[in-house]
C-alpha positions as CSV (number, residue, x, y, z in Angstrom):
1,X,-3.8,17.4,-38.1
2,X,-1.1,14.8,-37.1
3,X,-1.1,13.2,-33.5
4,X,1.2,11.9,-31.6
5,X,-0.2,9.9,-29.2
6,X,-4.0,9.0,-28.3
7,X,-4.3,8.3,-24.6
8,X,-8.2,6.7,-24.1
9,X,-10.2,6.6,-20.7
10,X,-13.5,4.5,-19.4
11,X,-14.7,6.9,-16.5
12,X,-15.2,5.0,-13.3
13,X,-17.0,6.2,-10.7
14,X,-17.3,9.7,-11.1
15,X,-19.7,12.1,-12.0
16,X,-18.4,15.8,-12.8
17,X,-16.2,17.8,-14.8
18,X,-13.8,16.0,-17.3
19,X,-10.9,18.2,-16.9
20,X,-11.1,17.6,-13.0
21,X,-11.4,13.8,-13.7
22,X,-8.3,13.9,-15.7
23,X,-6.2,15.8,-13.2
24,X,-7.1,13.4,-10.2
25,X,-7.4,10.0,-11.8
26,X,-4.6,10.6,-14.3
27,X,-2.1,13.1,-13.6
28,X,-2.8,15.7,-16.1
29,X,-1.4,19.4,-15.0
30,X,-3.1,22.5,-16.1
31,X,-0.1,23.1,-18.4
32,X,-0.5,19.8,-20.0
33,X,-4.4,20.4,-20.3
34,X,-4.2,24.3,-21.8
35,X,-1.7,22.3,-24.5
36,X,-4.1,19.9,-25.7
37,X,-6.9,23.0,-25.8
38,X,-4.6,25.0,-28.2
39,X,-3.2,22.4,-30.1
40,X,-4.7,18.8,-29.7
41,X,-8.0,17.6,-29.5
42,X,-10.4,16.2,-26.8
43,X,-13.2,13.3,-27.6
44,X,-16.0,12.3,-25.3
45,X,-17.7,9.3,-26.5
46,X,-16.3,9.9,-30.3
47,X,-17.1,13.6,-30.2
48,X,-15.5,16.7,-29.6
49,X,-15.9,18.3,-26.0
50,X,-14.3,21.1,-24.0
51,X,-12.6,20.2,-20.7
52,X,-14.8,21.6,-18.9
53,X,-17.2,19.4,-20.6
54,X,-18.9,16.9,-18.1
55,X,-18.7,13.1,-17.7
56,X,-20.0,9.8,-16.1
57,X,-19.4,6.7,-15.4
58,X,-19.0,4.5,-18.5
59,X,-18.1,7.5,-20.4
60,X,-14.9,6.9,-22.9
61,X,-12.6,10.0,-22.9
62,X,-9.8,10.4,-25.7
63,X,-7.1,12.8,-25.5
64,X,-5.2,13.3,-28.5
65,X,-1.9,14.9,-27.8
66,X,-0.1,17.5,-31.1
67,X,2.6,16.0,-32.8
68,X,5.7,17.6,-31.5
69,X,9.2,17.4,-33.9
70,X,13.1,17.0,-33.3
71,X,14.5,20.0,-31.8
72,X,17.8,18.6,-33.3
73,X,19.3,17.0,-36.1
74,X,19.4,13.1,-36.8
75,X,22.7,11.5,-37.1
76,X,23.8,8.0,-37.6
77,X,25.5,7.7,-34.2
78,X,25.7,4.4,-32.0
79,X,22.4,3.7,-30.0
80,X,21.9,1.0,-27.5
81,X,17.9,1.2,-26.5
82,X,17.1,-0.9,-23.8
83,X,13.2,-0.4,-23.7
84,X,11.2,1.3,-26.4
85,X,7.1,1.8,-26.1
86,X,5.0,4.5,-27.2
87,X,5.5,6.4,-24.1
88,X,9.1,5.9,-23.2
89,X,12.7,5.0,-24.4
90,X,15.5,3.7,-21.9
91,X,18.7,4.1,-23.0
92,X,22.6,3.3,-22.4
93,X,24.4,5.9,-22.5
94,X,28.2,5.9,-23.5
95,X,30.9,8.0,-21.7
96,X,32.1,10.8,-23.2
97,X,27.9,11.8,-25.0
98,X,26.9,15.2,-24.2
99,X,23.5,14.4,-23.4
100,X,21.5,17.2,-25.5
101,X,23.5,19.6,-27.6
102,X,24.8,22.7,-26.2
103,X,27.2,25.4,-27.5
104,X,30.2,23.7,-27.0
105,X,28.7,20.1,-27.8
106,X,26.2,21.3,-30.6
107,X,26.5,17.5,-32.2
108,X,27.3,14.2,-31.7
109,X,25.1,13.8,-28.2
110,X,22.9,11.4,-27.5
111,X,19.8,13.3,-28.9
112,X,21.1,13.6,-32.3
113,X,21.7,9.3,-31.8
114,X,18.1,9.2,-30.9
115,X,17.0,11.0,-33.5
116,X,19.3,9.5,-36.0
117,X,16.9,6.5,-35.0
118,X,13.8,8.1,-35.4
119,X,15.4,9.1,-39.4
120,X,16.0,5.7,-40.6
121,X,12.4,4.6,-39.2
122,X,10.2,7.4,-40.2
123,X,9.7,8.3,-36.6
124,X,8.8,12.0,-35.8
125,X,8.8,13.5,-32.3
126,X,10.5,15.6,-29.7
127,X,12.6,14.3,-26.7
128,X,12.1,14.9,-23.2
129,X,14.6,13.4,-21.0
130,X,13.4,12.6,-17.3
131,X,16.9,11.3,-16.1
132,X,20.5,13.1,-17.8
133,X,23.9,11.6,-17.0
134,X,27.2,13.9,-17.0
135,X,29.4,13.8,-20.4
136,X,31.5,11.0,-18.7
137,X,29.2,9.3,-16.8
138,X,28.0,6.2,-18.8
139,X,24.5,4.3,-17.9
140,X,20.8,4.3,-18.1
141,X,19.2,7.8,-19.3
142,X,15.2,7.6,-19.3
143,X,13.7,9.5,-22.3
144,X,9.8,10.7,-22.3
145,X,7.9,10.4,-25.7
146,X,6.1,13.2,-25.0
147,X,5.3,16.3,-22.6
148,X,2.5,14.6,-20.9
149,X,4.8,11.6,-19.8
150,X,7.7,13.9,-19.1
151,X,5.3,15.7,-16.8
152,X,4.1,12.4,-14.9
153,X,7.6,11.3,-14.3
154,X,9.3,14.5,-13.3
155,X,6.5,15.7,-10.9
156,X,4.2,12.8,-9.7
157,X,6.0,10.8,-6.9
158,X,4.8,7.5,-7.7
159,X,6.4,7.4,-11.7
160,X,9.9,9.3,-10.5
161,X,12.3,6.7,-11.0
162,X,12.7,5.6,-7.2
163,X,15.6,3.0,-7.2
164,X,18.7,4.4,-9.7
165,X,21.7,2.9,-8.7
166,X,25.4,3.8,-10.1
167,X,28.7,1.9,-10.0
168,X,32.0,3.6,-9.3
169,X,35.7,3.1,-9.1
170,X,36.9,5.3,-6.2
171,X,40.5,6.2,-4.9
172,X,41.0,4.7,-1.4
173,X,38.7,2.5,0.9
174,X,36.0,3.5,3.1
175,X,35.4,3.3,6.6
176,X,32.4,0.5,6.3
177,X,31.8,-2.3,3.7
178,X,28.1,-0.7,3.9
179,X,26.5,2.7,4.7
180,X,24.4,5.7,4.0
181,X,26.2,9.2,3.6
182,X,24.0,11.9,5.1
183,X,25.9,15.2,4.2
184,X,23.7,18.5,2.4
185,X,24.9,19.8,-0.9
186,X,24.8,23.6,-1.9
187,X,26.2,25.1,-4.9
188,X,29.7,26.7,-4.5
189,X,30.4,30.2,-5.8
190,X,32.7,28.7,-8.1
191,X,30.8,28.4,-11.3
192,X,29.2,24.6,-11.6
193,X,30.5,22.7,-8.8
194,X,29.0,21.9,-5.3
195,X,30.3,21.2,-2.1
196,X,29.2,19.9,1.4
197,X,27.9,22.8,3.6
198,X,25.4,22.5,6.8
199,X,23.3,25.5,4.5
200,X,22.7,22.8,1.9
201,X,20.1,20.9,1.0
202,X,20.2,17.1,2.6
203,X,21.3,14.3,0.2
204,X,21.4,10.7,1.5
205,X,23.7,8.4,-0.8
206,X,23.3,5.0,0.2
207,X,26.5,3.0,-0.7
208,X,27.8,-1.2,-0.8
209,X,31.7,-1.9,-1.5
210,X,31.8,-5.0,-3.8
211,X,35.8,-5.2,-4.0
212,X,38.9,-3.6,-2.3
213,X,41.9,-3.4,-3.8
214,X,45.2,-2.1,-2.0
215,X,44.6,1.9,-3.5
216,X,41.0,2.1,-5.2
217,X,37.4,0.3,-4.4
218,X,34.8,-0.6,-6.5
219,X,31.4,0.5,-5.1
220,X,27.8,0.4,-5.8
221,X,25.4,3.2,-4.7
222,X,22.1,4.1,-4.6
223,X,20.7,7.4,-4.5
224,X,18.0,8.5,-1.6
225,X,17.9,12.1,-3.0
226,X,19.2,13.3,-6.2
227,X,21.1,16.6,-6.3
228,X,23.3,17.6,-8.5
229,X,26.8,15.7,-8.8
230,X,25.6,14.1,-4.9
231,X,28.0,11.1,-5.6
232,X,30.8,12.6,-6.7
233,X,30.4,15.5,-4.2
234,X,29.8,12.7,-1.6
235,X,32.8,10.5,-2.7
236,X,35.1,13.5,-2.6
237,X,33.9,14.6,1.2
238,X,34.2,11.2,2.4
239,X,38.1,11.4,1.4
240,X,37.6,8.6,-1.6
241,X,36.8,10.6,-4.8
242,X,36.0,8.6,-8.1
243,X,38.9,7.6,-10.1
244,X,39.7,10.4,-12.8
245,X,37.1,12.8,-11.4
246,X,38.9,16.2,-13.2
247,X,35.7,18.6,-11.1
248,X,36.2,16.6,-7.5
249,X,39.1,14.5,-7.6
250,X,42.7,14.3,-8.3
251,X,42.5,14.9,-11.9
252,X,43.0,12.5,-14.8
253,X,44.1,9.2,-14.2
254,X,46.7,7.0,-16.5
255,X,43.9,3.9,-15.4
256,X,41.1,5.6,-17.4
257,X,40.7,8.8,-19.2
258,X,37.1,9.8,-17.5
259,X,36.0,9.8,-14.1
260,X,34.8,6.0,-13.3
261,X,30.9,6.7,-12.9
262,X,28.2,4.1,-14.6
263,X,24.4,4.3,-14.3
264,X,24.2,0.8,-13.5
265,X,20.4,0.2,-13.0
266,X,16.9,2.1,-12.7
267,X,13.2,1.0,-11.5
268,X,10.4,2.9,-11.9
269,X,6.4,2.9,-12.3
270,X,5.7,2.8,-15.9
271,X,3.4,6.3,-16.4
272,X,0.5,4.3,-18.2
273,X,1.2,0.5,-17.7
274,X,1.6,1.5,-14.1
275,X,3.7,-1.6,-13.7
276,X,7.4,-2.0,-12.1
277,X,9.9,-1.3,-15.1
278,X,13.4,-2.4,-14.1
279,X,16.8,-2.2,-16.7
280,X,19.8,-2.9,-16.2
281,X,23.4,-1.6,-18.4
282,X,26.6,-3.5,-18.0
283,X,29.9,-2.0,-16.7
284,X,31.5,-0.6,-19.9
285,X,34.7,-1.7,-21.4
286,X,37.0,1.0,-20.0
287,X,35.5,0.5,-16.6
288,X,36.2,-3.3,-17.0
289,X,39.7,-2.9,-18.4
290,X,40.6,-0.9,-15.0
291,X,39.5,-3.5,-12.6
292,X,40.9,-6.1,-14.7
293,X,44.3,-4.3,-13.9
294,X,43.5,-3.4,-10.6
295,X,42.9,-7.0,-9.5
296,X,46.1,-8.3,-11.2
């Protein structure tokens, strides 16, 4: 049988049940665990153990994780990859992807890019995205290897990405040069957008203007909590939506033909380094062209 990844262990300290060493040294989750059981393969000391197996200290522990396979087809699409390891890929993502296919996007998105990679270097494996950007928000997207990894970084605090910060071109000025918005967010009952509502959940957008212009700002922001569409929900309440938002603004704009939104930067824990990981994506060209044109 094919793997795809073999993670390997030196127990320390501990004396008891391997699956229970796993879980609080390393992260694994029951569903992660029952997954290697069925269809991967645990080693203890170069031999084959169940997880309820025991261990000590100076034991080696492998965990061989199944091979997993596209979900979608490769096609030669435009890729920039900012970071590639075993474990993770960071991408920049262009405006106007779709993210993963859907029904109404069933090619051309940024998995079938990825994939498209994987093609021309004889790569197998599935995707798992931790981090997904709207179809016309550009930036950094972070993409899991495998489901262990996605697992780590979606549900264990200290791998969620916890700096993600976005630039935007918004209609308007705001009251401060700096501030945090504290306003909840609860879905509307009209289909996918959200609105402000003291029933909502709280979201926290922390935001810096970098440059006024007589109509429009450009402003960086970070996000404290991450809800769905917080800064454009946010940007809207506060009377200054983002430039060509269709969903929350004033529809499009002649300056740029999708709402002005870029992923600019991320930090996070790498799940098996455990080291700071921090990437960067520049302002993309349309972006560019519209302040160009705003300052003249």
């Amino acid at each position: 049988m094919q793997y795809a990844r073999r993670y390997e262990y030196t127990v320390e300290n501990y004396e008891g049940e391997i699956s229970k060493y796993l879980q609080s040294r390393y992260g694994y989750s029951s569903r992660v665990i029952k997954s290697v059981k069925k269809e991967g393969e645990l080693l203890l000391n170069g031999r084959h153990m169940p997880f309820v197996g025991k261990c000590v200290s100076g034991d080696r522990i492998e965990v061989l994780l199944r091979m997993e396979h596209m979900d979608s087809e490769p096609q030669d699409l435009p890729l920039e990859l900012l970071w590639e390891d075993e474990d993770i890929l960071v991408v920049n993502k262009p405006p106007y992807m779709v993210t993963h296919p859907t029904k109404s996007h069933p090619d051309n998105t940024l998995s079938n890019a990825v994939y498209g990679y994987y093609e021309k270097r004889g790569i197998d494996g599935k995707l798992h995205f931790v981090s997904r950007l709207d179809m016309d928000t550009s930036g950094v997207v972070i993409i899991a290897r495998n489901k262990f990894i996605h697992h780590l970084m979606q549900n264990m605090d200290e791998f969620r990405p916890f700096d993600k910060y976005y630039e935007a071109i918004i209609k308007g000025r705001l009251p401060e040069r700096k501030g945090v918005i504290d306003m909840p967010i609860m879905r509307s009952q009209e289909g996918i957008r959200r609105v402000v509502d003291e029933e909502g959940k709280q979201c926290l957008t922390e935001y810096e203007v970098l440059e006024e212009f007589p109509a429009h700002s450009l402003v960086k922001l970070r996000l404290l909590t991450g809800r769905t569409h917080q800064i454009r929900v946010h940007m809207k309440s506060m009377g200054t939506p983002i430039l060509s938002d269709v969903l929350y603004g004033d529809g499009t704009d002649p300056l740029i033909g999708r709402q002005a939104l870029h992923a600019c930067s991320v930090s996070f824990m790498h799940p098996v380094e455990r080291k700071i990981m921090h990437f960067d994506a520049p302002l993309p060209e349309d972006m560019k062209l519209v302040l160009e044109k705003l300052r003249q």
